[in-house]
C-alpha positions in Angstrom: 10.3 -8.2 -8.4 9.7 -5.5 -10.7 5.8 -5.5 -10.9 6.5 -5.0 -7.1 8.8 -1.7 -7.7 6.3 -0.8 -11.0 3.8 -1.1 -8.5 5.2 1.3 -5.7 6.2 3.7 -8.7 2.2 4.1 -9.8 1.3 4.4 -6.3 3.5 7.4 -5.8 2.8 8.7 -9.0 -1.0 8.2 -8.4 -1.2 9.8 -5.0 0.9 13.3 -6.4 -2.5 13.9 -7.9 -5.3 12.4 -5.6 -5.9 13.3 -2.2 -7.5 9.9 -0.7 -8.6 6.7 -2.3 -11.2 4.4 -1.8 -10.4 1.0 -0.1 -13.1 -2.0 -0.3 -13.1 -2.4 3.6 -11.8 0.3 5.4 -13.1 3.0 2.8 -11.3 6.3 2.2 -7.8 6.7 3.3 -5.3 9.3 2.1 -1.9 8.9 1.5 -0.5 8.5 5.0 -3.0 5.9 6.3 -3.0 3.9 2.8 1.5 3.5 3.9 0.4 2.4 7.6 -1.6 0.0 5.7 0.8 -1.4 3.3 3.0 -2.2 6.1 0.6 -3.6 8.0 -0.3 -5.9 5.6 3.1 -6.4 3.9 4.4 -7.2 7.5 1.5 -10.0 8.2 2.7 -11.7 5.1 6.2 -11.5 5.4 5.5 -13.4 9.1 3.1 -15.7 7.3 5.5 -17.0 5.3 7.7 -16.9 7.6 10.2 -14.0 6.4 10.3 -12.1 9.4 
């Protein structure tokens, strides 16, 4: 569980300097559209395994 909150640190810390970021499918996304996308995908895991 702490990788996890390491990991959400570094990507706060990481967007106070960079205005976008590449993806490998949907390409650049800046800081707003790279949150829809976390839960979007954290919410299709969380039913896959059958947490929500």
């Amino acid at each position: 569980m702490n990788d996890l909150f390491n990991q959400i640190d570094d990507f706060f810390t990481h967007f106070k300097a960079a205005t976008s970021e590449n993806h490998p499918f949907f390409g650049e996304l800046d800081y707003e559209y790279w949150q829809k996308f976390h839960v979007k995908h954290f919410t299709h895991h969380f039913k896959q395994f059958g947490l929500v």
